[in-house]
C-alpha positions in Angstrom: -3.4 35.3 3.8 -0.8 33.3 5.1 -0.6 31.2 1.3 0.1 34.6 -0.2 3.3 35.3 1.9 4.4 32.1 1.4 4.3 33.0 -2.3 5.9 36.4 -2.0 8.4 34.6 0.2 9.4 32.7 -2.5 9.6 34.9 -5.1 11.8 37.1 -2.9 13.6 34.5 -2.8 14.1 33.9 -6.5 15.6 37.3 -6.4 18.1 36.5 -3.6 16.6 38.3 -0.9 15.6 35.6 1.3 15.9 32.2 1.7 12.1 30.0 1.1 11.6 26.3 2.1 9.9 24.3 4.3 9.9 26.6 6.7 11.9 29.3 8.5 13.9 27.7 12.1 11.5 29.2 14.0 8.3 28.8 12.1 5.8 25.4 12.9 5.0 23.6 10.0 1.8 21.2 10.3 0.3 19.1 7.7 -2.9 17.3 7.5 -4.6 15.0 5.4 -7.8 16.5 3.7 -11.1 14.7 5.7 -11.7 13.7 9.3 -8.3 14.3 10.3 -8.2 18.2 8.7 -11.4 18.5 10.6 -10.1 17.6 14.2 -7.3 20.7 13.7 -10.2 22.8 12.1 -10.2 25.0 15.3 -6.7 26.2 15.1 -7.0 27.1 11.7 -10.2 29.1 12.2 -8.0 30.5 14.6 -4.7 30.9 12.4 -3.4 34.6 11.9 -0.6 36.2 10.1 2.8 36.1 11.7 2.0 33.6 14.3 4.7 31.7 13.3 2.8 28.3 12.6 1.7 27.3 9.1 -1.1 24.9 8.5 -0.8 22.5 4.9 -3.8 20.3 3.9 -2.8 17.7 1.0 -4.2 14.8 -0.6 -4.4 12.0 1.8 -2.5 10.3 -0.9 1.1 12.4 0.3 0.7 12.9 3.6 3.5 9.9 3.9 6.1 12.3 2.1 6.1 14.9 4.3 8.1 13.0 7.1 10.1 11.0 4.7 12.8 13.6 3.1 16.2 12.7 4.1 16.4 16.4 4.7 14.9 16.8 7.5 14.3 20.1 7.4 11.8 19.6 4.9 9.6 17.2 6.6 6.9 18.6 9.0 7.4 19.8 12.3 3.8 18.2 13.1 1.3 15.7 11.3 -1.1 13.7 11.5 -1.0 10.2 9.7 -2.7 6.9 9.2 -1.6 5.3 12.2 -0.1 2.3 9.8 1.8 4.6 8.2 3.0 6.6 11.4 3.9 3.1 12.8 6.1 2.1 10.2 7.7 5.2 9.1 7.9 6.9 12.8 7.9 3.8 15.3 11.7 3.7 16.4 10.8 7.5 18.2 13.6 8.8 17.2 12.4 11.5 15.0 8.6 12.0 15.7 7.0 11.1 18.4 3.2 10.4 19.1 1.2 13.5 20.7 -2.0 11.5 20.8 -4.7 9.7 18.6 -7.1 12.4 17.0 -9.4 10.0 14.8 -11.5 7.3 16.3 -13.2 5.6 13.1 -14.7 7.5 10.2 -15.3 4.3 7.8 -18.7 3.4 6.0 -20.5 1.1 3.4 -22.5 2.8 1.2 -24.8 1.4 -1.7 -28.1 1.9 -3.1 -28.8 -2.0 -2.0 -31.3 -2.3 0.9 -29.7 -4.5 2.9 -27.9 -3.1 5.6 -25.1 -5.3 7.3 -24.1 -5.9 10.9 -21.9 -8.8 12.6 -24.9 -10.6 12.6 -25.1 -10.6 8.4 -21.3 -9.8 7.5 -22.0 -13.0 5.3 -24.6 -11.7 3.0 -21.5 -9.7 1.8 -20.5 -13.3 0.1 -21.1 -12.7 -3.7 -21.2 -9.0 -3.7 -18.0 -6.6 -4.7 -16.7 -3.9 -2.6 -15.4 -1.2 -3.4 -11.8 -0.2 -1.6 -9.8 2.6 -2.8 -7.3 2.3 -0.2 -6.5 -1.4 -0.4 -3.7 -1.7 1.6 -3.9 1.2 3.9 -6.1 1.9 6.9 -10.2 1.2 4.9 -8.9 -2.5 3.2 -7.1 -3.4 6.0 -9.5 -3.0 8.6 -12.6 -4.2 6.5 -10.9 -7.3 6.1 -9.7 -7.3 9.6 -13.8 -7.3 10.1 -14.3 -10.0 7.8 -11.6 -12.6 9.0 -13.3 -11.6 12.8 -16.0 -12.8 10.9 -14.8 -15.7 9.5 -16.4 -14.4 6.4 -13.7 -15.4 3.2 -12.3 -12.5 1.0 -10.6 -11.9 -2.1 -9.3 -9.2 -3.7 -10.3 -9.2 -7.3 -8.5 -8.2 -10.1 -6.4 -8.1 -13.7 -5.2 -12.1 -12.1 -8.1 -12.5 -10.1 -11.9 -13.5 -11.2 -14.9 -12.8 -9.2 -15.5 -15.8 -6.7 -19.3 -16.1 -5.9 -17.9 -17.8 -2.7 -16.4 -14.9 -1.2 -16.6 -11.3 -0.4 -15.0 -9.5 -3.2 -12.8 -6.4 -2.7 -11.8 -4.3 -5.9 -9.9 -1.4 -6.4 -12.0 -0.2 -9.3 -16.1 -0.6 -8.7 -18.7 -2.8 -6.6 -22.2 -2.4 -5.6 -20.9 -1.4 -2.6 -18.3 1.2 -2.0 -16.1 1.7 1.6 -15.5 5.3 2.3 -14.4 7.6 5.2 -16.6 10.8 6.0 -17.5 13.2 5.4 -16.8 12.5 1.8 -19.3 10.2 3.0 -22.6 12.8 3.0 -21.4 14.3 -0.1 -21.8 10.9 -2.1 -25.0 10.4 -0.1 -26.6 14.0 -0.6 -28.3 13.1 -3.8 -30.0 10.6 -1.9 -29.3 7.6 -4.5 -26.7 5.7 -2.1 -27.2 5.4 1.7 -24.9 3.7 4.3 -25.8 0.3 4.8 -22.4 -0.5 7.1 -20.8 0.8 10.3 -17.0 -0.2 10.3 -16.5 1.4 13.8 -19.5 -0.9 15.1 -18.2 -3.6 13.3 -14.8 -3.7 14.5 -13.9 -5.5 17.8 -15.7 -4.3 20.5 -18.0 -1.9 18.4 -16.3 1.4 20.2 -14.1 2.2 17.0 -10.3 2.4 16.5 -7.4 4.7 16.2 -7.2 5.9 12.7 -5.4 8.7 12.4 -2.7 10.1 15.2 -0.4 13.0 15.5 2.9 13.6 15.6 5.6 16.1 16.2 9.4 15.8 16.1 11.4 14.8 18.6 13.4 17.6 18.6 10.4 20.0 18.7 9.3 18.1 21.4 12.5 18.5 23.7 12.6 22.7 22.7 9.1 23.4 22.8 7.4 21.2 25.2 5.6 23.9 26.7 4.0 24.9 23.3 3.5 21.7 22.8 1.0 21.4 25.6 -0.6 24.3 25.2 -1.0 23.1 21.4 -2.5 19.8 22.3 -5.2 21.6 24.6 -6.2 22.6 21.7 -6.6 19.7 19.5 -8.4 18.5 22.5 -11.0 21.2 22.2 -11.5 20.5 18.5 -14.6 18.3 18.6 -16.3 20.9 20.9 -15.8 23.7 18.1 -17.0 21.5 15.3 -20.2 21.2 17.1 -21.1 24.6 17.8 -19.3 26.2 14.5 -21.2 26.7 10.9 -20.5 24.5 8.2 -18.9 27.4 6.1 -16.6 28.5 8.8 -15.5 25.0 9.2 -15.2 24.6 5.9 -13.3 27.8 5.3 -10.9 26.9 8.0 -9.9 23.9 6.5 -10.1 24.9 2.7 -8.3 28.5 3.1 -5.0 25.9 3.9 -5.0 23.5 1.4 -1.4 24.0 -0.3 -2.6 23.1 -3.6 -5.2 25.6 -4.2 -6.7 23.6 -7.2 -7.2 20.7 -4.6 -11.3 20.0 -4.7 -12.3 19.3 -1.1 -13.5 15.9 0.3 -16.2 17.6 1.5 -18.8 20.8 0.9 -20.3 22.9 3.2 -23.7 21.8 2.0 -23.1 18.1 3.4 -21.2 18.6 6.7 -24.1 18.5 8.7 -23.6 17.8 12.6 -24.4 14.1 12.2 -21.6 14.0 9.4 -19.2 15.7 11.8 -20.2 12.9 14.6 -19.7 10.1 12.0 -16.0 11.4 11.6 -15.0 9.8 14.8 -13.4 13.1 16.0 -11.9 12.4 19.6 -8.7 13.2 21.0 -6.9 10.6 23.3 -3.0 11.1 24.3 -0.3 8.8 23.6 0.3 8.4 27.3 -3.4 6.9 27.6 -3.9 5.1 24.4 -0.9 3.0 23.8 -2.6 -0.5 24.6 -5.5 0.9 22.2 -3.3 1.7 19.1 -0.9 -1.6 19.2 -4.0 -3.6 19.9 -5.4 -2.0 16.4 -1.7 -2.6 15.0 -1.7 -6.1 16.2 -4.9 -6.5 14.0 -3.5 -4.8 11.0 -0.9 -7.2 11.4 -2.7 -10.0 11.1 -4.3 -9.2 7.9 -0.7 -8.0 6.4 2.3 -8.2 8.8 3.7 -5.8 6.7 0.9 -3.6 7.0 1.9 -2.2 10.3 5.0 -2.4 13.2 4.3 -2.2 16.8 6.5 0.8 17.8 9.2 1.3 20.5 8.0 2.1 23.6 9.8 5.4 23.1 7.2 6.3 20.2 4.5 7.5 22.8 5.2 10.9 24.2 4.5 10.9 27.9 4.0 14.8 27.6 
């Protein structure tokens, strides 16, 4: 397995027989987020072999940021996919990534062992109930209150300073009788049958058609060497919500789990719970930056609006016209 000769790699290296980093110059480095947006690359990985010369990470959503960050750049991945916040922010300018294409369409749901189950229509029955957000300030908090402010429903985000309000919605970082999460870690919570989803985000944001969560991008300068690849890559991708449907749940979940870089890492997700209708929820569907651009900045506009520093409309240079 490829993790092994990383590891050998490494302790050759130790011993001054070869050099072990990021990667080699030739190797492609990609690195995913455990979740939806591992899922959508699943294929290639079912399809990754030795000596290839592309390597496949999965991390903790919770560093996925890093790994474009390092002021050596050889260090940071060659491709990624990332919140679309974050990609904005960190990436927007163009100059060292550029956007392949959106890969995640919506994969966020309420889930609570209430009965009441909440579309626009009833957004206020939310009013005197806690939510709970794990991701406050990244893509789940900021669109759910994007939702609730479309809503004119009134929010607050409880806390150490801040007291329940029976008057508003109240969004906590630690526990409510309702919980926001992102399949499929969404059927495992689920499987035991105690919670159930009582909440659609992708139908209750905007127009009901969902939102560009998570993109990819590559660097700029693998871009303008490997373009060609780079197509042929992005086929690919493309063809990833095809093979999730027709694959087993164990080889998708070996695919993804036989790359996590931390091999202690416990998955978001089992093979017992990704059923097809979990793999449907995970809003899998690949659109390219060239087509999508009015989609994502409308998104980022709205992300914007809840926290202008939440998100930066990018340069027009951002979106790869490949």
């Amino acid at each position: 397995m490829k993790k092994i000769a990383r590891a050998l790699a490494c302790v050759f290296a130790a011993l001054g027989l070869s050099a072990c980093g990021g990667s080699s110059s030739d190797e492609i480095v990609i690195y995913m987020p455990d979740g939806a947006p591992a899922l959508a690359l699943a294929n290639l990985m079912h399809e990754d072999v030795e000596n290839d010369g592309i390597t496949y990470r999965v991390v903790a959503p919770t560093v996925i940021q890093s790994v474009v960050n390092y002021e050596d750049t050889d260090k940071n991945a060659d491709i990624c996919v990332l919140p679309v916040t974050a990609a904005s922010k960190l990436l927007g300018s163009g100059e060292a990534y550029q956007m392949l294409g959106v890969v995640t369409q919506g994969n966020l749901y309420l889930v609570s062992a209430t009965e009441t189950t909440y579309h626009k229509e009833n957004l206020s029955d939310l009013v005197g109930k806690t939510v709970a957000v794990a991701q406050m300030h990244e893509v789940p908090g900021l669109t759910l209150k994007a939702v609730l402010n479309a809503a004119e429903v009134a929010w607050t985000v409880t806390g150490a300073d801040t007291e329940f309000d029976e008057s508003k919605v109240n969004l906590s970082v630690a526990s409510g009788e309702i919980e926001l999460l992102a399949e499929p870690a969404v059927s495992k919570k689920t499987a035991s049958g105690v919670l159930k989803i009582v909440g659609d985000m992708q139908a209750l944001y905007g127009d009901g058609q969902g939102y560009p969560q998570a993109v990819l991008v590559a660097k700029t300068s693998l871009i303008n060497s490997r373009e060609e690849w780079l197509r042929s890559f992005v086929s690919k991708v493309q063809n990833g919500g095809a093979w999730l449907q027709q694959a087993s749940a164990e080889e998708i979940y070996a695919a993804v789990t036989s790359h996590f870089e931390d091999e202690a890492k416990t998955p978001v997700f089992s093979a017992e719970t990704l059923s097809k209708a979990t793999i449907a929820r995970c809003g899998i569907k690949y659109a390219p930056a060239s087509d999508c651009r009015a989609f994502v900045e409308e998104y980022l506009r709205a992300m914007r609006g809840v926290n202008e520093n939440a998100a930066v409309i990018p340069d027009e240079s951002f979106y790869w016209r490949g």
